[in-house]
BADOMI-25685 format. One line per 4 residues: number of its first residue (from 1); their letters; for each residue x, y, z of N, C-alpha, C. Coordinates in nm, 3 decimals, padded with zeros to 5 digits. Layout:
<rs>
NUM> A> X/Y/Z/X/Y/Z/X/Y/Z | ...
</rs>
This chain:
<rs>
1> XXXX> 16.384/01.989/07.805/16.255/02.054/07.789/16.272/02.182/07.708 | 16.192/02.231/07.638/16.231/02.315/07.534/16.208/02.457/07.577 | 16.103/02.458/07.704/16.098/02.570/07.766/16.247/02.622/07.794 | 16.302/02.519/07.875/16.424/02.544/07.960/16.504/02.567/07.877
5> XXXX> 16.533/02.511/07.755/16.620/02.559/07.625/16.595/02.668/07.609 | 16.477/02.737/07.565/16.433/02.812/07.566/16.519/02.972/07.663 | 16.459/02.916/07.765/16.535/02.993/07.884/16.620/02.987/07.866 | 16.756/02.936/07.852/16.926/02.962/07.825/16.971/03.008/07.735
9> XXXX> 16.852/03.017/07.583/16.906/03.118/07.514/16.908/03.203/07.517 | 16.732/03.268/07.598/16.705/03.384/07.623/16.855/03.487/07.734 | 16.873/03.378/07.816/16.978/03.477/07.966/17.085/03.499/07.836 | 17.136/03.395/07.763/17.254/03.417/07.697/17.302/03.569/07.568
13> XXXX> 17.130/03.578/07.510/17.144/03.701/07.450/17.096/03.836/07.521 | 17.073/03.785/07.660/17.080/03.919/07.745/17.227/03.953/07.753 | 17.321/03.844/07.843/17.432/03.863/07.837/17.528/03.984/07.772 | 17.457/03.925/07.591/17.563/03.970/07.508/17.499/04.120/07.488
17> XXXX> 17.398/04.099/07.498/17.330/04.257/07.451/17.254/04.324/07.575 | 17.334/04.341/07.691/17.248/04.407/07.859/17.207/04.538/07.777 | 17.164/04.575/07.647/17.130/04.709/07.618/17.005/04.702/07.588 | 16.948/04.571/07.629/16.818/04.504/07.604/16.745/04.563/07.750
21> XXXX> 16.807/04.599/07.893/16.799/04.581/07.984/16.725/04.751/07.968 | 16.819/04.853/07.894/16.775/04.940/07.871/16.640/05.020/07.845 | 16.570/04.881/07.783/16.466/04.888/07.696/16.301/04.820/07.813 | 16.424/04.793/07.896/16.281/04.751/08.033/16.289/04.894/08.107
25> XXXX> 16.421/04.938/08.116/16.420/05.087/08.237/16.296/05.171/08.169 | 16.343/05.206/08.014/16.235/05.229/08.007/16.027/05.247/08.038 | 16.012/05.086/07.967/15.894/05.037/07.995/15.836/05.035/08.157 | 15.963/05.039/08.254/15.924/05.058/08.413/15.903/05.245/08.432
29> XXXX> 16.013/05.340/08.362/15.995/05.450/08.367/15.814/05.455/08.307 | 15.754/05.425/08.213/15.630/05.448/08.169/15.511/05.400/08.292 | 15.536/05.332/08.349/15.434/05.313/08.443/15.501/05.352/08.583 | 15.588/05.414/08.595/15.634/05.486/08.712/15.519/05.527/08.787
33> XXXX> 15.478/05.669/08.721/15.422/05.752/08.757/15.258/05.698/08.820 | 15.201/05.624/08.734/15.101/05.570/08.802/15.112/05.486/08.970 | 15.205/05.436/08.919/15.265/05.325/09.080/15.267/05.423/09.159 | 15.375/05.523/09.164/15.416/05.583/09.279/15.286/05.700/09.302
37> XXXX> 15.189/05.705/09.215/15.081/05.790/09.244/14.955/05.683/09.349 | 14.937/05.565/09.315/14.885/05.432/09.349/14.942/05.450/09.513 | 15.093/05.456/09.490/15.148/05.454/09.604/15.135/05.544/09.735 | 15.080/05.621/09.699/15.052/05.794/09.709/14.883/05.808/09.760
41> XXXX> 14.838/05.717/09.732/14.709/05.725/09.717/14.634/05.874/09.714 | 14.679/05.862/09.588/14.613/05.995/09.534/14.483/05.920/09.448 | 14.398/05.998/09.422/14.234/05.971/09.411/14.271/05.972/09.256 | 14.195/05.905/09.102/14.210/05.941/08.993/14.290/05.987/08.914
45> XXXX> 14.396/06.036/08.994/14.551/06.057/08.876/14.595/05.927/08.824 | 14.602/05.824/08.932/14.643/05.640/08.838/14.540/05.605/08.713 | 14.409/05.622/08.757/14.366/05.592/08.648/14.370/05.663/08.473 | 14.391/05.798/08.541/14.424/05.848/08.391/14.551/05.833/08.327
49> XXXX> 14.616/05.837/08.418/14.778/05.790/08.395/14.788/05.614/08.304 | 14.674/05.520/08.390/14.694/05.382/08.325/14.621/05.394/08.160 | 14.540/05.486/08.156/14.490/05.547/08.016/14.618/05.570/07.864 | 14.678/05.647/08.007/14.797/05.747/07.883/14.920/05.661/07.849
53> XXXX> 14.933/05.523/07.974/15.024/05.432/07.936/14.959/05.276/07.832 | 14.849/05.305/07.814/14.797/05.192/07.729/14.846/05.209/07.606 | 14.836/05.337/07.588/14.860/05.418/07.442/15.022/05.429/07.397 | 15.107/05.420/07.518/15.196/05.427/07.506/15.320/05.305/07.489
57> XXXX> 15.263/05.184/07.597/15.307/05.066/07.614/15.390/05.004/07.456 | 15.271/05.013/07.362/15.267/04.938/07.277/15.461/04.976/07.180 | 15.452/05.122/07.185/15.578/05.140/07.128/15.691/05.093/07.208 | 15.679/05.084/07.339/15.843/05.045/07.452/15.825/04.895/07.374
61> XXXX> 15.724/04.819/07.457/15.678/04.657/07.380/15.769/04.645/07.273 | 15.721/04.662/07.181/15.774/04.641/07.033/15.930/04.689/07.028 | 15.980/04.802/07.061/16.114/04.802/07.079/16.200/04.740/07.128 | 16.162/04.698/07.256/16.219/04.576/07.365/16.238/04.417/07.236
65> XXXX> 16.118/04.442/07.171/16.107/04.272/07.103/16.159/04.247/06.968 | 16.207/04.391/06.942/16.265/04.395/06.820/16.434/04.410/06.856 | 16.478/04.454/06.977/16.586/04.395/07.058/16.641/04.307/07.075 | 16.526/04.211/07.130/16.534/04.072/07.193/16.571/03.986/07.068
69> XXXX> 16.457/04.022/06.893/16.503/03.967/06.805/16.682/03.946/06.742 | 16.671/04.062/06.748/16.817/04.119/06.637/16.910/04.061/06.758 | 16.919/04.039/06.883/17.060/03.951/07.001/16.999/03.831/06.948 | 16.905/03.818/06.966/16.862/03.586/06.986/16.914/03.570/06.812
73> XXXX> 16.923/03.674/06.713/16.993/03.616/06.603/17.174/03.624/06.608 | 17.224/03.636/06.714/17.330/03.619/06.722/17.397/03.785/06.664 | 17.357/03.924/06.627/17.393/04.013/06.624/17.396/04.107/06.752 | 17.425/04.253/06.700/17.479/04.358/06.837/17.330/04.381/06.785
77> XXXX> 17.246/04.458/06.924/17.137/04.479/06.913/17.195/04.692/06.980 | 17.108/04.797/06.910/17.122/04.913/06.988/16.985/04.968/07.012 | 17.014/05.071/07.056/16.908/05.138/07.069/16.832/05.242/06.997 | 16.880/05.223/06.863/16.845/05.227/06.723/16.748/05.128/06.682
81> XXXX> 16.740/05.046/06.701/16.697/04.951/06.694/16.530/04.914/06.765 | 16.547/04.964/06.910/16.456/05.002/06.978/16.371/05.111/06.872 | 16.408/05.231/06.896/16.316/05.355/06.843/16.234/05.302/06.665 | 16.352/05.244/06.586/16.298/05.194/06.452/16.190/05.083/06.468
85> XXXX> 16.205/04.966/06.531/16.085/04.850/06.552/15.966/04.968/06.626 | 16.021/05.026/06.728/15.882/05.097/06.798/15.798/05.146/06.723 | 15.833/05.253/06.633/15.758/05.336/06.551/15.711/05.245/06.408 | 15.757/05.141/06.377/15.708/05.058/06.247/15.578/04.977/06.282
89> XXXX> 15.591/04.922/06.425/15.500/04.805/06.494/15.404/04.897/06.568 | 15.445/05.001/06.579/15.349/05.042/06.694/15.212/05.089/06.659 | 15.116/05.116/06.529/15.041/05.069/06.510/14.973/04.939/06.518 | 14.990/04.853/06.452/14.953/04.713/06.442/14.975/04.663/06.576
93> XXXX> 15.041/04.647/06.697/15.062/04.660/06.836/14.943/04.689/06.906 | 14.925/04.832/06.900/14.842/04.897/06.960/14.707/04.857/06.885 | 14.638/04.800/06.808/14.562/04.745/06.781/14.479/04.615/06.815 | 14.620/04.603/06.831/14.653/04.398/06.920/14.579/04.401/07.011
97> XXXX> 14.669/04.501/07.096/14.635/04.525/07.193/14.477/04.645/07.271 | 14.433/04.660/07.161/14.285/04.682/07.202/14.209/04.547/07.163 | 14.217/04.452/07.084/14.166/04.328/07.034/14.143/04.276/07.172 | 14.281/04.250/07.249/14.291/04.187/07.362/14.193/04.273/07.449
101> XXXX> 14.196/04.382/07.499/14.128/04.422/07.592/13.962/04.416/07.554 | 13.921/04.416/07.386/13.819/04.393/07.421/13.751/04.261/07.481 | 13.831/04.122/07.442/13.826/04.011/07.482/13.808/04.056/07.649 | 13.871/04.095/07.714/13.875/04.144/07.865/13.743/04.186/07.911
105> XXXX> 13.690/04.312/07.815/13.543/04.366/07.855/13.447/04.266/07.819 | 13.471/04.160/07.683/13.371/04.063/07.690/13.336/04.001/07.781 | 13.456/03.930/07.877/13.436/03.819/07.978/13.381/03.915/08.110 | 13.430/04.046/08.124/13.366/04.114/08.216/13.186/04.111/08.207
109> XXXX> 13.173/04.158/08.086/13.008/04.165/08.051/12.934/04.027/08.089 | 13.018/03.917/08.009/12.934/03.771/08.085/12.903/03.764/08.239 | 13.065/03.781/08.275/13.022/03.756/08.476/12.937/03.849/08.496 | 12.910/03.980/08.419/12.811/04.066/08.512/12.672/04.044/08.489
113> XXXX> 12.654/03.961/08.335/12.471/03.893/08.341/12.488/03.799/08.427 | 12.625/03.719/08.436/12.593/03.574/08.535/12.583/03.632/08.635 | 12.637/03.698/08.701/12.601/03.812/08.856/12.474/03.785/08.885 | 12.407/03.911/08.767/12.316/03.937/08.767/12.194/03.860/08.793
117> XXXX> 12.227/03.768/08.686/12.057/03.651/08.673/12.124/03.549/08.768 | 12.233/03.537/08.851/12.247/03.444/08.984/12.152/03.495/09.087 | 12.169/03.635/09.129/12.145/03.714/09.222/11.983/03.678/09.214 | 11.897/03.775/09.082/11.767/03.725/09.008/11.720/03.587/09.070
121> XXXX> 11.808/03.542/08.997/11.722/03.380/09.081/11.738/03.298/09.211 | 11.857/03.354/09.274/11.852/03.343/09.408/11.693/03.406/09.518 | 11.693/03.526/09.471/11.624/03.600/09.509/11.462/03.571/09.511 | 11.426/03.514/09.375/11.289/03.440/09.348/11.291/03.326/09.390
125> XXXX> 11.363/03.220/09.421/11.387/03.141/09.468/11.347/03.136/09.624 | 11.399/03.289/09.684/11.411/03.262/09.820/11.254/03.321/09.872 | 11.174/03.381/09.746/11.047/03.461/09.775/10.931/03.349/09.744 | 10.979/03.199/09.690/10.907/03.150/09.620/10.866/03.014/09.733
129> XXXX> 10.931/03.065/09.859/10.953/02.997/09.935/11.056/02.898/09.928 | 11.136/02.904/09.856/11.224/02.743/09.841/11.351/02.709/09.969 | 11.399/02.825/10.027/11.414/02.811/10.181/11.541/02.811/10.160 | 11.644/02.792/10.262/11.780/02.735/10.252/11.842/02.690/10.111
133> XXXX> 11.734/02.555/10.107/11.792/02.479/10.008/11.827/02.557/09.901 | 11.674/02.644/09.859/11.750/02.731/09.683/11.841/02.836/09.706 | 11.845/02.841/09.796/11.938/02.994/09.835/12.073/02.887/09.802 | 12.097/02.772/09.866/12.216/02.693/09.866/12.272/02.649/09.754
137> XXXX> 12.143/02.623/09.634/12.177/02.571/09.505/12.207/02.664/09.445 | 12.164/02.731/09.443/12.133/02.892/09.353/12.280/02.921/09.358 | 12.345/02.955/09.516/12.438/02.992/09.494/12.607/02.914/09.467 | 12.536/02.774/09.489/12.630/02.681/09.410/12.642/02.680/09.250
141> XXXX> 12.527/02.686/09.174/12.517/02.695/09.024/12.591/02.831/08.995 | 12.569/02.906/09.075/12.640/03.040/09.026/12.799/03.086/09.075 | 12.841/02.993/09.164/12.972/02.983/09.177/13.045/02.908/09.078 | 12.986/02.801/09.011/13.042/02.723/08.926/13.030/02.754/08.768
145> XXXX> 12.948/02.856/08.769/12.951/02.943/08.618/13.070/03.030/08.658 | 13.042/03.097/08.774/13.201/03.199/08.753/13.289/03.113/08.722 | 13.347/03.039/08.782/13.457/02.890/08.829/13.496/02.872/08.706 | 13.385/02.835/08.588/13.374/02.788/08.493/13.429/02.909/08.386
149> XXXX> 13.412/03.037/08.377/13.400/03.112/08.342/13.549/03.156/08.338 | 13.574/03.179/08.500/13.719/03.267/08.497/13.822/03.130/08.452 | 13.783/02.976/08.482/13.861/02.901/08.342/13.846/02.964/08.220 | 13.781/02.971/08.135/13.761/02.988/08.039/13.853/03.110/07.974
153> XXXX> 13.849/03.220/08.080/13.949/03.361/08.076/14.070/03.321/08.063 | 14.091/03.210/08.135/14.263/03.213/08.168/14.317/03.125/08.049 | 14.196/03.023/08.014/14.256/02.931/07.867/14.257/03.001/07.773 | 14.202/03.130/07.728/14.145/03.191/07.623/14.337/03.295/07.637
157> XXXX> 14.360/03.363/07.736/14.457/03.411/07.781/14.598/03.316/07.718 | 14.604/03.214/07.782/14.714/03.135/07.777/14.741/03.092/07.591 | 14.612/03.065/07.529/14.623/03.079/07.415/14.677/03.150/07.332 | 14.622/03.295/07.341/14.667/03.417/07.256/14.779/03.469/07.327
161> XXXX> 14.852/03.436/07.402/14.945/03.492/07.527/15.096/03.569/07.423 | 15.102/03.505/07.350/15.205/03.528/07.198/15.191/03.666/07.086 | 15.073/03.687/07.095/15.008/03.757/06.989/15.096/03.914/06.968 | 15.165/03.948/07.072/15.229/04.081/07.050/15.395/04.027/07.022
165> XXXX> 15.447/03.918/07.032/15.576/03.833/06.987/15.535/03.856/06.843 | 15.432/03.794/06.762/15.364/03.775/06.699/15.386/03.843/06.559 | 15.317/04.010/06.596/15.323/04.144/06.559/15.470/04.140/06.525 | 15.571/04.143/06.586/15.678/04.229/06.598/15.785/04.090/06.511
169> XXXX> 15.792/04.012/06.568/15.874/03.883/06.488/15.778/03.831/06.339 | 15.722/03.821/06.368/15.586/03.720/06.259/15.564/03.847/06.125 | 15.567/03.971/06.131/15.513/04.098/06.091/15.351/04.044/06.079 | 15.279/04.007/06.191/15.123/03.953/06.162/15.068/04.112/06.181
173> XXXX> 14.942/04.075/06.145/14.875/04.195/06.203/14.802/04.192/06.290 | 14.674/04.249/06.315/14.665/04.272/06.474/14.523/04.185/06.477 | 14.484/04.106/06.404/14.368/03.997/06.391/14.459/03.873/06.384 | 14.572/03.862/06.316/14.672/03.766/06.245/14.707/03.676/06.370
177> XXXX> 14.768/03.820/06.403/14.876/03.767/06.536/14.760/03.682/06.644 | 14.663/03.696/06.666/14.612/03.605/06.754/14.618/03.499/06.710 | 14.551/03.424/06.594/14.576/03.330/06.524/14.716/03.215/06.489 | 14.847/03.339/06.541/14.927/03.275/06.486/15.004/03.214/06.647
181> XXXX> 14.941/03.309/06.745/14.943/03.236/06.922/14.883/03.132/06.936 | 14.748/03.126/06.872/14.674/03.031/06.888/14.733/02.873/06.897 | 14.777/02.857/06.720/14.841/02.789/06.678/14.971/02.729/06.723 | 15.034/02.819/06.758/15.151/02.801/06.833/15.137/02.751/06.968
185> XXXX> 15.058/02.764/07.056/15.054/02.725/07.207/14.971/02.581/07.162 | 14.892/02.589/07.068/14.790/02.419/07.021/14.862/02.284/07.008 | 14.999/02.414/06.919/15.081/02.244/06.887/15.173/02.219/06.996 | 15.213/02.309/07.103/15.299/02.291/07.182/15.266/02.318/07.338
189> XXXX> 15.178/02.216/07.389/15.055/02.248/07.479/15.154/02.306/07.610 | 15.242/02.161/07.605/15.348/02.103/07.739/15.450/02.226/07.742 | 15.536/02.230/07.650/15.628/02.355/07.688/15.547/02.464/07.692 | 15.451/02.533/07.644/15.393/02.622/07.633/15.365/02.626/07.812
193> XXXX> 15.308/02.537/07.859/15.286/02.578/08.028/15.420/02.599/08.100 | 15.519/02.547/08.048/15.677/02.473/08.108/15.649/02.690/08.096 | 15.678/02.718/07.997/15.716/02.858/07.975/15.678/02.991/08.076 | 15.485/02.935/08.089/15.421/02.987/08.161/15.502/03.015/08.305
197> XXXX> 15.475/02.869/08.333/15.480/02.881/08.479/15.656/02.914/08.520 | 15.680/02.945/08.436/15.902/03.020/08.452/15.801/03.120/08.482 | 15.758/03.228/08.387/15.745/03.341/08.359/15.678/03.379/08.477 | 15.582/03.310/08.543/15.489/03.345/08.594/15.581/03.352/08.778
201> XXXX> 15.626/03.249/08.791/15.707/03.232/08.948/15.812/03.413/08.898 | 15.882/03.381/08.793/15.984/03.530/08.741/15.904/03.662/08.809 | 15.781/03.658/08.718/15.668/03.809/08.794/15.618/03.813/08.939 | 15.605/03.636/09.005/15.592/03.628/09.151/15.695/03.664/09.254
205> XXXX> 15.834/03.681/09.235/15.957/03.708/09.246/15.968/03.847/09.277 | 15.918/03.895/09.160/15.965/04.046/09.134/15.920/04.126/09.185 | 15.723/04.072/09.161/15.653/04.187/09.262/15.617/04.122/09.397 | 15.732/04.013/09.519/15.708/03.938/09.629/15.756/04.141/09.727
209> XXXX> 15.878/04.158/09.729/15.931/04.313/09.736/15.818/04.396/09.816 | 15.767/04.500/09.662/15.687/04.568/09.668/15.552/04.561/09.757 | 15.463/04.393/09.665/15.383/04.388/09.741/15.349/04.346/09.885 | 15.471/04.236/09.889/15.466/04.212/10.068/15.434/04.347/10.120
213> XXXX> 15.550/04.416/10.133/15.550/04.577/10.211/15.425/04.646/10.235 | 15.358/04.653/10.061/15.229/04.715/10.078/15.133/04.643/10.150 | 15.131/04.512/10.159/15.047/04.390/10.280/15.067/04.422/10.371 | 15.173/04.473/10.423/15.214/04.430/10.541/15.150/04.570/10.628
217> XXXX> 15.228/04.709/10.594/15.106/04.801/10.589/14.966/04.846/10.572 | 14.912/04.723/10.456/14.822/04.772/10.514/14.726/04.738/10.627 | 14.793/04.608/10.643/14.729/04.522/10.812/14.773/04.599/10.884 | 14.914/04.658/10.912/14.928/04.761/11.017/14.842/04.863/11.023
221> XXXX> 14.748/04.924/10.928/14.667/05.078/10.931/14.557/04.998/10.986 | 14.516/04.893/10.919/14.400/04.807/10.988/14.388/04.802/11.121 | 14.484/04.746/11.201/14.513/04.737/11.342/14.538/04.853/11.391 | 14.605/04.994/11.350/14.592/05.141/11.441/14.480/05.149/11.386
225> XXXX> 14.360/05.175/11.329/14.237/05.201/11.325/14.190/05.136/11.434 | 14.138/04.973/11.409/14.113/04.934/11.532/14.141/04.957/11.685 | 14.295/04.976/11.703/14.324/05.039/11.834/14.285/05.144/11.892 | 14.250/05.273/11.749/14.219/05.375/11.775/14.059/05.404/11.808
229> XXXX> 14.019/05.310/11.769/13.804/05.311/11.781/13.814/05.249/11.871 | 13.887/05.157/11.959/13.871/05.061/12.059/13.919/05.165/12.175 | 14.010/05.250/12.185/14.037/05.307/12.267/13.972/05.486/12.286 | 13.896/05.523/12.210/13.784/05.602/12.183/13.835/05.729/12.144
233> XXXX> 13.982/05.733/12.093/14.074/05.817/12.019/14.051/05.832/11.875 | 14.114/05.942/11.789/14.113/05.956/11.664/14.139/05.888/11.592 | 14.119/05.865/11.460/14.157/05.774/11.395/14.235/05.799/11.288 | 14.309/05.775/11.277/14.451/05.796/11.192/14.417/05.843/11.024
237> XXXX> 14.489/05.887/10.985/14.471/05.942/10.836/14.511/05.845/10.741 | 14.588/05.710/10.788/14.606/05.585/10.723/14.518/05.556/10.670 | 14.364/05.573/10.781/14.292/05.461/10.717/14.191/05.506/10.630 | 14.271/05.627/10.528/14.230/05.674/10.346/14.264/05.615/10.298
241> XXXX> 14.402/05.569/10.282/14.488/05.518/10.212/14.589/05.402/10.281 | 14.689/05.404/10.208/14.829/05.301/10.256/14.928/05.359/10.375 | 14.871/05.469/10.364/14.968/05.617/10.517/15.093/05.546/10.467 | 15.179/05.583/10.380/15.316/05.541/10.368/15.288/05.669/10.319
245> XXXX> 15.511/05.714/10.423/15.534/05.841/10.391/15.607/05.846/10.295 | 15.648/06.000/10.252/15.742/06.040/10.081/15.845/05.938/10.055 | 15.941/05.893/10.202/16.019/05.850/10.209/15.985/05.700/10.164 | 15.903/05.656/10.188/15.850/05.490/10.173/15.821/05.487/09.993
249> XXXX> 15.723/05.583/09.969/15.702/05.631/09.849/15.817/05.605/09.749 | 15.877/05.694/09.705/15.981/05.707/09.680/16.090/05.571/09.679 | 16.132/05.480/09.761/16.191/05.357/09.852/16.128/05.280/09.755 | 16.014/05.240/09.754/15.924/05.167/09.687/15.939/05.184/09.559
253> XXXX> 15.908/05.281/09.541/15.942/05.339/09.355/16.023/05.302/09.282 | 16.177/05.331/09.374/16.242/05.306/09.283/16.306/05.186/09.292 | 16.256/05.063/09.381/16.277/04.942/09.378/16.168/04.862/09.307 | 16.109/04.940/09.287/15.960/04.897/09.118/16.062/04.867/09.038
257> XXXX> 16.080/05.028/09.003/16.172/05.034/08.880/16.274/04.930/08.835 | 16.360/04.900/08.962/16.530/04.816/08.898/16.449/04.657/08.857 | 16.356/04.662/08.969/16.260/04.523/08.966/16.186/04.527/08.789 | 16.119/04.613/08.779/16.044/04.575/08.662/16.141/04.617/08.533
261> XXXX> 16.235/04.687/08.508/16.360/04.657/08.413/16.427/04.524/08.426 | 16.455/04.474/08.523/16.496/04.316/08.510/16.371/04.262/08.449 | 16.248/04.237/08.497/16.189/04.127/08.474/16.149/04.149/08.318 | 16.087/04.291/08.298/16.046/04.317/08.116/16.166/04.303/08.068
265> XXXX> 16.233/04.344/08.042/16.354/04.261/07.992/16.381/04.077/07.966 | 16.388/04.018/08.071/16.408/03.918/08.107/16.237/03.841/08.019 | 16.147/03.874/08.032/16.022/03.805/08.003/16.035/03.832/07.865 | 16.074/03.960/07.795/16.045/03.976/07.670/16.108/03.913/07.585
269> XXXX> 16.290/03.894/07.629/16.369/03.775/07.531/16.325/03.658/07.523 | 16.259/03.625/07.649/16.226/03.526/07.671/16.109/03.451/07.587 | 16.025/03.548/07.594/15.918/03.536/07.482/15.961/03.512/07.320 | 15.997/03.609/07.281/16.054/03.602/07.158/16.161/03.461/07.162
273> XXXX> 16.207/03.397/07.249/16.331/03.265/07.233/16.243/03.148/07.192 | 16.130/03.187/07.324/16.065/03.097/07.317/15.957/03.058/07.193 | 15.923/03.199/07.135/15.856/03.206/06.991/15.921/03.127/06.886 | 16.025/03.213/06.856/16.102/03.146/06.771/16.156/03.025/06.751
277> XXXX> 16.158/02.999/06.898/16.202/02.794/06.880/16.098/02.713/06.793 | 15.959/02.755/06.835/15.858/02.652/06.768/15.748/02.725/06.677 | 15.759/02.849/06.651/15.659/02.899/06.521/15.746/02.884/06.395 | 15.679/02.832/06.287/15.692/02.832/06.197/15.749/02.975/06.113
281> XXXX> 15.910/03.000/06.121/15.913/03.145/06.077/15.945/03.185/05.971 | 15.978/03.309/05.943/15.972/03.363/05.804/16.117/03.476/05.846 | 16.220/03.401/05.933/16.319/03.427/05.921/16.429/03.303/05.927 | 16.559/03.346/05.927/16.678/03.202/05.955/16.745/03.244/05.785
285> XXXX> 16.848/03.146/05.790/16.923/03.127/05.716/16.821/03.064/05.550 | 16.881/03.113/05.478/16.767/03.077/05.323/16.875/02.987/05.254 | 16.836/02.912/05.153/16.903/02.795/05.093/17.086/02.822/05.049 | 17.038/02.945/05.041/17.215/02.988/05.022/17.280/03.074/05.126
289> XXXX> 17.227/03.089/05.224/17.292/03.089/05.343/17.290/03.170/05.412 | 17.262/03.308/05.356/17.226/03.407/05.339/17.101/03.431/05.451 | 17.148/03.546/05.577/17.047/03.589/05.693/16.957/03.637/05.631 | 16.797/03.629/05.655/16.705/03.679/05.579/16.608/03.733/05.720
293> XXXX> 16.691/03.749/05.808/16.671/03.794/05.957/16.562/03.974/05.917 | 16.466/03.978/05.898/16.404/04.139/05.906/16.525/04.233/05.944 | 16.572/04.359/05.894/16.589/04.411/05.906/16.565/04.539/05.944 | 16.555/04.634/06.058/16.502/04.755/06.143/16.612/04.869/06.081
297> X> 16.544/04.978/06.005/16.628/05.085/05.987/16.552/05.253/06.078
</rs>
């Protein structure tokens, strides 16, 4: 399966180049601060923080993949290498990557008229006398537009899923590169999911850790609240937040960190292995033999 090919080249030019690994510590250092603030439950510092890392993402991204390139061609990859792809791509990147998010606010805007005119016609429905029944249909038709809908998100997703590989291997630009995901996941429907669903169990893995813990807490604050209103006592300061102390904080943090340097790492060669096996590229060996591999100065 070509996914799985895929996958063995990717572990193999980790192997040779763990300076790739470097290039995730990073990308986990950039969203540190939001997590362990999340973690913290502090009010509005995450969100401005997830602001200042949107802006920022795009240069780690591109460094990591211009990494991942220069090992999967069989060279030493440094961290020269990193800083030069970052700063060349990181326009056209960061472009991409508002493309994508507006796609995000589009599908948001649909579910919120479908919300909307569900709710609307539930509502006239139920004034119009139509009883049970329209309340029942109403809210069947409008479960099956979301249904229908958040399909639609995730095919639209799975499609363009390439588009920042794209940028950085392809030199596309930031309209291009969707186009050239497109294409690429169209002709290669089967491995293209084979790929997915690695990647996807890989990120289920990574954040099983973190998020169990935070589950698990927060059913515990759930239940001392309850104990505490049931028994006609105070009620705990947990139940603002996650009540995890500095020490948990902290514990958590920095088992984000080793966690999300393995996996960005690990996902990003992976991507790029997997790119390069089946897009049509504009690198490899040229008729005389000669690497015509992009070069990062």
């Amino acid at each position: 399966m070509a996914a799985i090919s895929s996958l063995f080249t990717a572990l193999s030019a980790l192997r040779r180049n763990p300076v790739i690994f470097l290039g995730g510590l990073i990308s986990g250092l950039v969203t540190l601060p939001q997590l362990a603030t999340q973690l913290a439950a502090i009010p509005l510092v995450p969100n401005a923080l997830q602001i200042l890392t949107f802006f920022i993402t795009p240069f780690v991204a591109a460094g990591i993949y211009g990494m991942a390139q220069e090992s999967l061609s069989n060279q030493e990859t440094s961290f020269s290498t990193f800083t030069a792809v970052g700063r060349e791509k990181y326009v056209p990147l960061l472009l991409a990557n508002l493309v994508n998010f507006g796609i995000y606010v589009a599908f948001l805007i649909v579910f919120g008229i479908v919300a909307i005119a569900a709710a609307a016609s539930i509502g006239i429905g139920a004034l119009a006398g139509g009883g049970d029944f329209a309340l029942g249909t109403g809210a069947i038709i409008a479960l099956g537009i979301v249904v229908l809908l958040g399909l639609a998100f995730v095919v639209v997703q799975f499609l363009i899923q390439f588009f920042p590989v794209a940028v950085v291997v392809d030199d596309a630009g930031a309209i291009e590169a969707f186009g050239d995901s497109y294409r690429l996941v169209r002709a290669n429907i089967v491995s293209t999911l084979g790929y997915s669903i690695i990647t996807f169990v890989a990120a289920l893995v990574v954040a099983t850790p973190v998020t169990g813990f935070v589950i698990f807490r927060t059913f515990q604050n759930i239940q001392d609240v309850q104990s505490a209103q049931a028994g006609g006592g105070a009620v705990p300061n947990a139940a603002a937040g996650l009540g995890l102390s500095l020490v948990e904080v902290l514990s958590l943090s920095a088992i984000s960190l080793a966690l999300t340097m393995l996996l960005v790492a690990f996902t990003s060669t992976y991507a790029v292995s997997f790119y390069q096996a089946h897009a049509a590229p504009n690198f490899g060996p040229d008729i005389d033999g000669d690497s015509v591999i992009p070069e990062f100065e």
